[in-house]
C-alpha positions in Angstrom: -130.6 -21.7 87.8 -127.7 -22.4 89.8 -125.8 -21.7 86.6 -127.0 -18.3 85.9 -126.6 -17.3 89.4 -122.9 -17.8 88.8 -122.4 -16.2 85.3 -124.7 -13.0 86.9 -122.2 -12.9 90.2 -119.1 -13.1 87.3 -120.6 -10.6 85.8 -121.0 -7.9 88.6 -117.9 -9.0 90.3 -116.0 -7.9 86.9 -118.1 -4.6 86.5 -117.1 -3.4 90.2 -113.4 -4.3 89.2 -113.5 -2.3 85.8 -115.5 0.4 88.0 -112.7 0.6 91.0 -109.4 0.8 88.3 -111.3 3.5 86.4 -111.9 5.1 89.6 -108.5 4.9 90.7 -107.1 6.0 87.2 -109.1 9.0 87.5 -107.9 10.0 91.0 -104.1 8.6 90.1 -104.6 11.6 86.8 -105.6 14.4 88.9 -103.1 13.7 91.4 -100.5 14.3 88.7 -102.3 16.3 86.9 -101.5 18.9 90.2 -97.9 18.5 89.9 -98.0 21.2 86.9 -98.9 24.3 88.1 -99.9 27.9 85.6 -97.4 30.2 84.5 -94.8 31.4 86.8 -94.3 34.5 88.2 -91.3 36.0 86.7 -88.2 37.4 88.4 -87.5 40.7 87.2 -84.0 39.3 85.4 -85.7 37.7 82.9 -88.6 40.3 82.1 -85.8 41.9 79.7 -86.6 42.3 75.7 -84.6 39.7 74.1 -82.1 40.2 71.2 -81.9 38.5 68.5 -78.3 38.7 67.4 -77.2 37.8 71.3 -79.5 34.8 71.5 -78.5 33.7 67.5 -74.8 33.7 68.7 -75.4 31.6 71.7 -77.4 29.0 69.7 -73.8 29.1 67.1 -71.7 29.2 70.4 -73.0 25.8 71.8 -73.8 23.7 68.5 -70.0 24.7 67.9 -68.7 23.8 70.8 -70.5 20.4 71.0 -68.5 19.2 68.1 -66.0 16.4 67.9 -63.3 17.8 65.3 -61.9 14.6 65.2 -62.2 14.5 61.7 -58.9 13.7 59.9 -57.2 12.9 56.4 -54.0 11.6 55.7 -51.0 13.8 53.6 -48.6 12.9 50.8 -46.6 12.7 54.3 -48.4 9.8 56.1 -49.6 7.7 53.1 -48.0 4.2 52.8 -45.7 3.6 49.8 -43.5 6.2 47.8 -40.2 4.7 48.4 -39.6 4.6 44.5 -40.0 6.1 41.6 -43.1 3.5 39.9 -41.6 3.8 36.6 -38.9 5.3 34.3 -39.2 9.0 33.1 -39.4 8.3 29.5 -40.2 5.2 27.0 -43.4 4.2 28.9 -46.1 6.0 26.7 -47.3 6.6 30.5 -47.6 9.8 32.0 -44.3 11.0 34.5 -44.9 9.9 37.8 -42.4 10.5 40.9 -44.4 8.9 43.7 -47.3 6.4 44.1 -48.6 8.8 47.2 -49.1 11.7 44.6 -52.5 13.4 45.2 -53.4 12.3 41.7 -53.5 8.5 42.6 -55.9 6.8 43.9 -54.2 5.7 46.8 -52.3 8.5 47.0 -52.8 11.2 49.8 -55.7 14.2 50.3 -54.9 17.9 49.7 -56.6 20.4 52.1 -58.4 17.7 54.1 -60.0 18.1 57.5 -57.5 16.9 60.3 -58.7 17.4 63.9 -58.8 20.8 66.1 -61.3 22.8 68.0 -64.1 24.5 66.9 -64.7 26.1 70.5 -66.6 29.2 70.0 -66.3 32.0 72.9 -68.3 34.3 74.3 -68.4 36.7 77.6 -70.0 35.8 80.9 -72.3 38.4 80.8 -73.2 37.7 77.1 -73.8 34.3 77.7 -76.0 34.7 80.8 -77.7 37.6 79.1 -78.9 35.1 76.6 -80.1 32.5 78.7 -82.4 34.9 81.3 -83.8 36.1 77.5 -84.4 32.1 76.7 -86.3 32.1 79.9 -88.2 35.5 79.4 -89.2 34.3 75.5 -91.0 31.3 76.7 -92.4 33.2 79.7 -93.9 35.5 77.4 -95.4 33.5 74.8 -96.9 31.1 77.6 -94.7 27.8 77.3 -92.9 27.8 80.6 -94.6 26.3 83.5 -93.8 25.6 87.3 -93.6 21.9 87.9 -93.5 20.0 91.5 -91.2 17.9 91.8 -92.2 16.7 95.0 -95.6 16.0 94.3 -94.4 14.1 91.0 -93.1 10.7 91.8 -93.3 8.7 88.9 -92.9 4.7 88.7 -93.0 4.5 85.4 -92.8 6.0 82.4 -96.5 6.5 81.7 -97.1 7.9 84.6 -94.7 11.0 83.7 -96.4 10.7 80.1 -99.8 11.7 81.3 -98.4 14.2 83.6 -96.7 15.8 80.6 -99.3 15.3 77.3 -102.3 15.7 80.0 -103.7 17.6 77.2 -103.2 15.8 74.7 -100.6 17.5 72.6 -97.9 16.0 71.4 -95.1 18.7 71.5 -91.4 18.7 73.1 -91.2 19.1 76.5 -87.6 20.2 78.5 -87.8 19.9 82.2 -85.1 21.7 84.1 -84.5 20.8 87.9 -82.3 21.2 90.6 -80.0 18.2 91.0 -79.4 18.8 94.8 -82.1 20.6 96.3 -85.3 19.2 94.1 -86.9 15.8 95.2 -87.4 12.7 92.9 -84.9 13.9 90.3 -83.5 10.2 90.1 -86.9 9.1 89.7 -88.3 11.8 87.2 -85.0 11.1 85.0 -85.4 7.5 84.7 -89.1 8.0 83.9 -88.4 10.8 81.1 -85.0 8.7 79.3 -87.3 6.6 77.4 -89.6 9.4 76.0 -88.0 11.0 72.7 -89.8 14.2 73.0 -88.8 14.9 76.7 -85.4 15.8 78.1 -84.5 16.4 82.1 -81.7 19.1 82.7 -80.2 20.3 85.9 -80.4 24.2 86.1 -76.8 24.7 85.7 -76.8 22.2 82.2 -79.4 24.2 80.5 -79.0 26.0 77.2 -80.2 28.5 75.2 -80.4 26.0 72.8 -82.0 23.5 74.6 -85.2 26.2 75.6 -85.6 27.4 72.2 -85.3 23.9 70.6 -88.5 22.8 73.0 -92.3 23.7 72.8 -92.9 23.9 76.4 -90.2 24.3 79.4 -91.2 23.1 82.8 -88.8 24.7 85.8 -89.2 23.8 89.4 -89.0 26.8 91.4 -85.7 25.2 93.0 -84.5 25.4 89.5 -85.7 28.9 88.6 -84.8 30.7 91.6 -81.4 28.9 91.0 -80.8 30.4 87.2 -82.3 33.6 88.5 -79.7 34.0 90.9 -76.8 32.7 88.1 -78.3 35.2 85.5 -78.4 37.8 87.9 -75.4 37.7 89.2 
């Protein structure tokens, strides 16, 4: 008897700890689940019809001016060797050759090869910030672009920003844009978010057009979005 009063104290003593961290998993999800609030309320500089041409030349613009050009080849000029002639003109049954660095050898050096410079793009200010308030206004519009707390979202790991994000189960890309000196927790949501491949943290003044169209959903803080309003309107 004694026995089976033990194993039926066990057995309630584990069901009230399986009850009380499902409990508090529960209350821990809605608690985050807040921190994502409906669709914003637009500021009148990005309710403006978007272009396509101006929003395709941005995208150009930054994947352009994110490369390295470092790429380089080496000329008849820079090639090792050459100081000689390899053989004599005639009585070889080879073919005439002045210089081991020829193009034609193996060794020799590259004609019309890359060798490093820029391949900055421009574009005006009022291009460029044109195209990012119609970035904003094409995921307002279709419903991706969200207001997020970033107060109220204090993550301590990286699951915990994981059901704040996929809460619904999708499993799309996610860019969060904040303010890097008046939003909360940004050290804290950034660590949370480097680990996740299909979520990226950006300060207001590092987004992109790229970066908005290349995401499913955009979460702003309203730190953030006042912020770009004020830059796009300006």
């Amino acid at each position: 008897m004694a026995t089976t009063k033990r194993t039926t104290t066990k057995r309630s003593t584990t069901k009230r700890e399986t009850t009380k961290r499902a409990t508090a998993g529960t209350k821990k999800s809605r608690k985050t689940s807040q921190a994502v609030t409906k669709t914003a309320d637009m500021p009148a500089v990005f309710q403006r019809a978007p272009k396509l041409s101006l929003l395709h030349e941005a995208v150009v613009r930054h994947l352009a001016n994110r490369r390295a050009g470092t790429a380089d080849t080496k000329t008849r000029d820079e090639v090792s060797g050459g100081g000689r002639k390899p053989w004599r003109q005639k009585g070889t049954g080879r073919a005439r050759a002045g210089s081991n660095r020829s193009p034609l050898w193996r060794t020799g050096g590259v004609v019309f090869g890359p060798h490093p410079r820029s391949f900055a793009v421009g574009m005006n200010k009022r291009a460029r910030r044109s195209a990012l308030a119609m970035a904003v206004g094409v995921k307002a519009e279709a419903g991706a672009l969200s207001i997020i707390d970033a107060a109220g979202l204090k993550p301590a790991k990286t699951k915990d920003l994981t059901a704040v994000l996929w809460s619904g189960g999708k499993d799309d890309s996610v860019l969060i844009v904040l303010d890097l000196e008046r939003d909360v927790n940004v050290r804290e949501i950034r660590l949370a978010a480097r680990n996740l491949k299909r979520a990226h943290v950006l300060g207001h003044n590092e987004v992109s057009v790229h970066a908005l169209l290349g995401h499913d959903r955009a979460l702003f803080s309203q730190h953030a979005l006042d912020a770009l309003a004020e830059v796009c309107g300006a």
